[in-house]
C-alpha positions as CSV (number, residue, x, y, z in Angstrom):
1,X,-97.3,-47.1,-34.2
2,X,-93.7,-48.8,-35.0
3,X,-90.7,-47.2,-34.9
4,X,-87.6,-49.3,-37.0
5,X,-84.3,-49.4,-35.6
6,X,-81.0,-48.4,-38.3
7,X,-80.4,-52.3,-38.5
8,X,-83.9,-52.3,-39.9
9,X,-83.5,-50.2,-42.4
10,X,-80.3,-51.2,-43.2
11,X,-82.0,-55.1,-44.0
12,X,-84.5,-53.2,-46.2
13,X,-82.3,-51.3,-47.9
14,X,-79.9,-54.5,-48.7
15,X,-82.9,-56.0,-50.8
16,X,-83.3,-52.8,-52.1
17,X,-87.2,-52.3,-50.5
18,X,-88.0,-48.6,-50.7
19,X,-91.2,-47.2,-48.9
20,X,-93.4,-44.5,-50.2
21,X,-92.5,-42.0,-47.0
22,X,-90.1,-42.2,-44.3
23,X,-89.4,-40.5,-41.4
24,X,-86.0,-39.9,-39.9
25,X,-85.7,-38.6,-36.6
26,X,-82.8,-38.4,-33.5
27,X,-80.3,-36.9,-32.2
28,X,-77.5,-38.9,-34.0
29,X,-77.5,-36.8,-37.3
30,X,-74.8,-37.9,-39.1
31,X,-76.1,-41.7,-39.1
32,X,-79.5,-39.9,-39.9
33,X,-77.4,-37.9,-43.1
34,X,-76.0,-41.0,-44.5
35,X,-79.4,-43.3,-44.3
36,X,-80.8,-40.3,-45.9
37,X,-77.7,-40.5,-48.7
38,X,-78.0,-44.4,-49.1
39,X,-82.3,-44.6,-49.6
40,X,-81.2,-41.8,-52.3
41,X,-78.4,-43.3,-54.4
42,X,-81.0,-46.2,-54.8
43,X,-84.0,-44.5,-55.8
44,X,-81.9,-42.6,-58.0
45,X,-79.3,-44.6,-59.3
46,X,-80.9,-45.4,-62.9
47,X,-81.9,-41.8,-63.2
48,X,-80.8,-40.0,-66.3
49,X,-82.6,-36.8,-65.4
50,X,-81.5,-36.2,-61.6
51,X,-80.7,-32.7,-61.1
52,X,-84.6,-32.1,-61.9
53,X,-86.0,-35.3,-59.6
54,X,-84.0,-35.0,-56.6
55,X,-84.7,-31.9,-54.2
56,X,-84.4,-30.8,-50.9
57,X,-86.8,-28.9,-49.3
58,X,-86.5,-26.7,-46.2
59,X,-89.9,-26.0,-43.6
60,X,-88.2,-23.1,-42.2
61,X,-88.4,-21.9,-46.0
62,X,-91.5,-23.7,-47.6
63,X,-94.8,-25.0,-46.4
64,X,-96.2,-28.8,-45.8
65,X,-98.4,-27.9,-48.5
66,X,-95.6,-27.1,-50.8
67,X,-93.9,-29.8,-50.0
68,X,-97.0,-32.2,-50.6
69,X,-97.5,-30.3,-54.1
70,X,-93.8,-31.1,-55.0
71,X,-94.4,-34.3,-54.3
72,X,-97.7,-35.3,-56.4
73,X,-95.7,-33.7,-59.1
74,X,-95.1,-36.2,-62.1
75,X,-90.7,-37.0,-62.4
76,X,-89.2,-35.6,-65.4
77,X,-88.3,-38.7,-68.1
78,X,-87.5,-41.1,-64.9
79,X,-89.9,-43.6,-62.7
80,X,-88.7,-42.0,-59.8
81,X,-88.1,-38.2,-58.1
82,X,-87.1,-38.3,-54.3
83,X,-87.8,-35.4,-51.9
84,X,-85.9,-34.6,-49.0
85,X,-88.0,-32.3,-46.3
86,X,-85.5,-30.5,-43.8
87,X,-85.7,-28.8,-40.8
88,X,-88.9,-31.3,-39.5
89,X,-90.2,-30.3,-36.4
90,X,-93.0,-31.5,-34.0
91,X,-91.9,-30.2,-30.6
92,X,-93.3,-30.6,-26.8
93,X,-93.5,-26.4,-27.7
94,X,-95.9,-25.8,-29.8
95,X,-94.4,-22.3,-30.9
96,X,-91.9,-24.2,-32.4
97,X,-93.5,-26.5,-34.7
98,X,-92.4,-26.8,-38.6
99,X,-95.1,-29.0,-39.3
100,X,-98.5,-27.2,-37.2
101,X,-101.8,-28.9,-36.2
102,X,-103.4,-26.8,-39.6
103,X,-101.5,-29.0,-41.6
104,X,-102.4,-31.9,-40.5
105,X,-105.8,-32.8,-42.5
106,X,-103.8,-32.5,-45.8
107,X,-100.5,-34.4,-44.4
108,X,-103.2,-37.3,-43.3
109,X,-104.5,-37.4,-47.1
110,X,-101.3,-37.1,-48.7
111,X,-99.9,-40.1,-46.0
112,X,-102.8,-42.5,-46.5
113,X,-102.6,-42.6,-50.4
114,X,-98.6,-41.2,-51.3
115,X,-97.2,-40.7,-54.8
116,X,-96.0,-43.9,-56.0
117,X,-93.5,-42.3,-58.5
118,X,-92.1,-40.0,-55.1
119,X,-90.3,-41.2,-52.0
120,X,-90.2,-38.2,-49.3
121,X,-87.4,-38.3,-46.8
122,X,-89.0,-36.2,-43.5
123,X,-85.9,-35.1,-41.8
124,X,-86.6,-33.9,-38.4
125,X,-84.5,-32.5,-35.7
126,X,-87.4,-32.8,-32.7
127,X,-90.3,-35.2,-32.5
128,X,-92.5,-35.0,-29.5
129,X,-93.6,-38.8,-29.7
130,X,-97.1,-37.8,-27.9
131,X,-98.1,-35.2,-30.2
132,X,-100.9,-36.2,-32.5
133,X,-98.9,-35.0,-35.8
134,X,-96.4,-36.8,-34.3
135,X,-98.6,-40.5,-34.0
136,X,-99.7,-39.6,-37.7
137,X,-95.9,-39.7,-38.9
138,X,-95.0,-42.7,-37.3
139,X,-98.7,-44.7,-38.3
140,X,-97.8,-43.8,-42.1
141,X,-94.3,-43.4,-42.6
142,X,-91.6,-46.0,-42.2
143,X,-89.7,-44.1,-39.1
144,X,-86.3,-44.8,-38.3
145,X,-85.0,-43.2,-34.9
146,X,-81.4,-42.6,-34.5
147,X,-80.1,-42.5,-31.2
148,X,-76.4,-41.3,-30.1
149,X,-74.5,-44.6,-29.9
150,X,-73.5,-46.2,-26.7
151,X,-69.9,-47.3,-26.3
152,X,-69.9,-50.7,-27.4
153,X,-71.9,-49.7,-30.6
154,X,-69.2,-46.9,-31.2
155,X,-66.6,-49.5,-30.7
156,X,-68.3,-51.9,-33.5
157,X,-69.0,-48.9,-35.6
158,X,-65.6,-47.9,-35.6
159,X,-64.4,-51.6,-36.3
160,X,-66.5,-51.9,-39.3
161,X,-65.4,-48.2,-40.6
162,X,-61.4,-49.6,-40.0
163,X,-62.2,-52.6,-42.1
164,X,-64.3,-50.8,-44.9
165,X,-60.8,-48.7,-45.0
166,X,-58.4,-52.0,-45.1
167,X,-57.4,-50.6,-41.3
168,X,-57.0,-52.5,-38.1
169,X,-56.8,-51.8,-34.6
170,X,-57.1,-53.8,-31.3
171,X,-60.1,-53.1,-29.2
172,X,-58.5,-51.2,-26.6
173,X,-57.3,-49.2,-29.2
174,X,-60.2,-48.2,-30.7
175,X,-61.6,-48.1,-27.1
176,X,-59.0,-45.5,-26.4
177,X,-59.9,-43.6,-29.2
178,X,-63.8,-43.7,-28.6
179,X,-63.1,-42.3,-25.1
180,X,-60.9,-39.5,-26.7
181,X,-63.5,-38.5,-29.2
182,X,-66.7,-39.0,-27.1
183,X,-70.2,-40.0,-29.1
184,X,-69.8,-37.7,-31.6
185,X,-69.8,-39.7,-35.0
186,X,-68.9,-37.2,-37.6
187,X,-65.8,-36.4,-36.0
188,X,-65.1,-40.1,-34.9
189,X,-65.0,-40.6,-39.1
190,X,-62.6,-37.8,-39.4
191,X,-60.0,-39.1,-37.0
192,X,-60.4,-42.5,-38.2
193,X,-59.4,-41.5,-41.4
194,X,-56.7,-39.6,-40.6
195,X,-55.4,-42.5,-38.5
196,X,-55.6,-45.2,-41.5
197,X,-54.3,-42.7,-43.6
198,X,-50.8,-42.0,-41.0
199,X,-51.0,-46.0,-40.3
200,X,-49.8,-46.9,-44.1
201,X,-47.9,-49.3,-44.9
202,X,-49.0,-51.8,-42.4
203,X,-52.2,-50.6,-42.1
204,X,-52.0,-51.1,-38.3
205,X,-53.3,-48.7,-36.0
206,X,-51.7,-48.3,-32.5
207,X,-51.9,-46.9,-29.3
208,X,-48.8,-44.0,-29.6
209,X,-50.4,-43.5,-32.9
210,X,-53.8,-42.7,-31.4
211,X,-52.1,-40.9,-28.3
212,X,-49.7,-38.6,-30.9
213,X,-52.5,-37.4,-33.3
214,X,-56.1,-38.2,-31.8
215,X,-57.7,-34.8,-30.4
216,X,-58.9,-35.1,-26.8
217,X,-62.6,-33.6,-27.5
218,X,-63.8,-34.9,-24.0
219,X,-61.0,-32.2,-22.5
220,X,-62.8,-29.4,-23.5
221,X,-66.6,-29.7,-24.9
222,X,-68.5,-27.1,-26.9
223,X,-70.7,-27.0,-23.7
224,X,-67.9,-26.0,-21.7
225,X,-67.8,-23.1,-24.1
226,X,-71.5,-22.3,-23.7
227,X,-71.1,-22.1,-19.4
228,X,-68.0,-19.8,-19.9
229,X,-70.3,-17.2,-22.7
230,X,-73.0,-17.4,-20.1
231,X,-70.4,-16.6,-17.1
232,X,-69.0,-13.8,-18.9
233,X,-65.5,-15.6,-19.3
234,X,-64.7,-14.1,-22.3
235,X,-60.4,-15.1,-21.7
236,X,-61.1,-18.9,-21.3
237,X,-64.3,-18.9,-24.1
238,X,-62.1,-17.2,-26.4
239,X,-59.4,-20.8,-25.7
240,X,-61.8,-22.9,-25.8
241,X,-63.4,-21.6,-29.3
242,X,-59.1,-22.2,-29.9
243,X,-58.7,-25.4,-28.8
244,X,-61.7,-26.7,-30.8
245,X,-61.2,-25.1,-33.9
246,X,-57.4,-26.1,-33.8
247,X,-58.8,-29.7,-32.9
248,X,-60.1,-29.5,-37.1
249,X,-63.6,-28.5,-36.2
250,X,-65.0,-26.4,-38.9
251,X,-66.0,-22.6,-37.7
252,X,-70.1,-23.6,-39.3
253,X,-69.9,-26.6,-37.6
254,X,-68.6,-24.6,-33.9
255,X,-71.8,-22.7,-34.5
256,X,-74.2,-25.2,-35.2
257,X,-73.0,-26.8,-32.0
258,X,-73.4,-24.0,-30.4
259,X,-77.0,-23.1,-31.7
260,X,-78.3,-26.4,-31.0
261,X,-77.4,-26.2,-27.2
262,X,-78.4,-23.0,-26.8
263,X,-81.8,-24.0,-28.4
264,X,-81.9,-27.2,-26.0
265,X,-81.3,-24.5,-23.3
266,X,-83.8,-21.8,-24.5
267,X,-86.7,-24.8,-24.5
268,X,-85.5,-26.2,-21.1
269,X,-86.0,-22.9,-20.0
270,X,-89.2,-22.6,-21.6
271,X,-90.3,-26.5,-20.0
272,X,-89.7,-25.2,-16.6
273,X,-91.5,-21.8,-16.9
274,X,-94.8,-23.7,-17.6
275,X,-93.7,-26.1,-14.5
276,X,-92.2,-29.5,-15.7
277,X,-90.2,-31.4,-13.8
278,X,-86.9,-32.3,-14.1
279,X,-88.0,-35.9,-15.1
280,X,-90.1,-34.9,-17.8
281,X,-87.6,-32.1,-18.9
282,X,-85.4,-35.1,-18.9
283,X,-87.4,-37.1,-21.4
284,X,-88.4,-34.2,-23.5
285,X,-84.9,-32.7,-23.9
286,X,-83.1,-35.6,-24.2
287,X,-81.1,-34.9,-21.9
288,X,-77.6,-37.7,-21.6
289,X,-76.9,-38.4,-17.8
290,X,-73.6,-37.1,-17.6
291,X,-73.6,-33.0,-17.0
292,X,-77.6,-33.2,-17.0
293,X,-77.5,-31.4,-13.3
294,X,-74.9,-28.7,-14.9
295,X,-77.1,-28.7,-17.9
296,X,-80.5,-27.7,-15.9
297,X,-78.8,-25.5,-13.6
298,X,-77.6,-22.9,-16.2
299,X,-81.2,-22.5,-17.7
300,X,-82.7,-22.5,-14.4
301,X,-80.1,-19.4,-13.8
302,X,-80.3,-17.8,-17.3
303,X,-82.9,-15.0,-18.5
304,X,-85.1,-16.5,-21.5
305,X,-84.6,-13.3,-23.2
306,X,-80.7,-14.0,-23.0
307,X,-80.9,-17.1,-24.7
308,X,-83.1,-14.9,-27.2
309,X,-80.4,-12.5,-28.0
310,X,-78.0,-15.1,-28.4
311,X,-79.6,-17.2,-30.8
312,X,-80.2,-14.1,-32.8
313,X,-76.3,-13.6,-32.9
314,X,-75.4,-17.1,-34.0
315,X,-78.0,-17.1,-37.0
316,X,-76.9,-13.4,-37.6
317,X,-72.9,-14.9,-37.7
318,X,-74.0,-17.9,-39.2
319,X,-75.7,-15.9,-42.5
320,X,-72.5,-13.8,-42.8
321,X,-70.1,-16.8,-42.8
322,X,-72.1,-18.7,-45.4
323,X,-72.6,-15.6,-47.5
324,X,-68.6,-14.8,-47.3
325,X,-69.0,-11.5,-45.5
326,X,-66.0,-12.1,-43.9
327,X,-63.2,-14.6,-42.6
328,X,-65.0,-17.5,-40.8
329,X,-63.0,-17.7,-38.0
330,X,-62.6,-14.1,-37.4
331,X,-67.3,-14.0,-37.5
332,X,-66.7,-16.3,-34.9
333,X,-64.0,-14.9,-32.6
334,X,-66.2,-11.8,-33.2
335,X,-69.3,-13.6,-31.7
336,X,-67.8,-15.0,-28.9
337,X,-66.0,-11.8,-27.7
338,X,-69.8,-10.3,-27.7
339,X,-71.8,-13.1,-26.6
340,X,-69.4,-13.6,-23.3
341,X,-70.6,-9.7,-22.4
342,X,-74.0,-10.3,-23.6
């Protein structure tokens, strides 16, 4: 079972190598987006047909077997169609499993002889690494985790995105900025840009620069909001949704943040009703270091069925923003004035 690292994959992709199936996994998903991007902009840069070989496919919408079917499919007029499978998940609950142990037989054929005219991009959002489905991914696909970035790596990310932009900044510049923005990569992109953009002519990034326009997102995180819903602290939720928004988050993106730690929540609370440890929650979870004990504490203090009703809301506010049944930030003012009485 090998796992690749990004610098892996990066090497493979600079002699332009392309494998039959990959697996992308982690919780660093905007890294995860653009490796997706890159291995398709090669497959498909020659193609004269795209729009009918490139797809992207959805589990909480399709089936493996659809998927698989898609896939043996012959691509129109090109050598190549590529097929990007969303919304993968093998998780430590098996309840919540995209990909489930009946699909397994036909994953195993499809893995051990693949298409050679498709590449399949698995996508996934949780991988429990013991599962067996799990082991089967990883023996047959070329898997690439992607892990949030530590501080040095953000540092020489952020270096290397300045120089790609014709930018500069000293290192306790960009040190300064990293511990404004926290690990958070997408929006570490956005403020970089802004910042090369405000440092023309000279292209020179400085401190008061980084002081007068950088956001401090480690002030007030969208967990912070989460504790105040759950406290019933509707006033200082209502700020905080505010603050964050006014920081240039996008209202979709506030709510994906906020359904993803409300699912982490939901399946911590699940972990420790069938008796895990905190260790093992730990490992399962992914939980970071800092805030873990706050973390654990409100699930351990939260009804299930709480978590429940809220994640109904969000995907309930979430369908009415992206079907324009309102104004964005007014779905999510709405939402957060009834989730903090919930």
């Amino acid at each position: 079972m090998k796992i690749f690292s990004r610098q892996d994959l990066r090497n493979q992709l600079r002699q332009k190598k392309i494998e039959p199936v990959y697996l992308l996994f982690g919780s660093e998903t905007y890294l995860r987006s653009l490796a997706a991007k890159a291995i398709t902009e090669i497959v498909l840069k020659e193609a004269q047909l795209r729009d009918f070989n490139e797809s992207e496919i959805s589990l909480e919408t399709s089936s493996v077997a659809g998927v698989l079917a898609a896939a043996d499919q012959v691509p129109m007029i090109d050598a190549k169609r590529l097929i990007r499978v969303t919304d993968v998940a093998v998780s430590a609950v098996k309840s919540k499993d995209s990909i489930k142990e009946e699909d397994e037989e036909i994953l195993k054929k499809y893995l051990l002889d693949p298409s050679g005219s498709t590449v399949l991009i698995f996508i996934a959002d949780e991988i429990d690494k013991r599962r067996k489905i799990s082991k089967l991914l990883f023996s047959n696909c070329f898997s690439v985790e992607f892990n949030r970035l530590s501080e040095t790596e953000l540092i020489g990310w952020a270096k290397d995105k300045l120089r790609e932009m014709g930018s500069s900044a000293e290192d306790r510049v960009i040190r300064h900025l990293v511990n404004l923005i926290g690990d958070d990569v997408r929006k570490l992109t956005i403020e970089l840009e802004k910042l090369a953009t405000a440092a023309l002519p000279n292209k020179e990034i400085g401190y008061d620069l980084v002081e007068s326009l950088a956001p401090n997102s480690r002030e007030i995180s969208n967990f912070d909001l989460v504790d105040k819903l759950l406290s019933n602290n509707r006033s200082t939720a209502l700020h905080i949704m505010k603050k964050i928004l006014d920081d240039g988050a996008e209202p979709v993106m506030l709510l994906g943040l906020l359904s993803y730690n409300f699912r982490r929540l939901f399946w911590t609370k699940e972990l420790m009703e069938e008796g895990a440890d905190e260790k093992q929650i730990s490992n399962i979870v992914k939980l970071p270091w800092k805030g873990k004990t706050e973390f654990l504490q409100t699930a351990r203090r939260t009804d299930k069925e709480r978590f429940s009703r809220i994640l109904k809301r969000i995907a309930d506010t979430d369908l009415a923003i992206k079907t324009s049944v309102g104004n964005p930030r007014l779905q999510i003012e709405m939402l957060i004035i009834e989730l903090s009485g919930a």
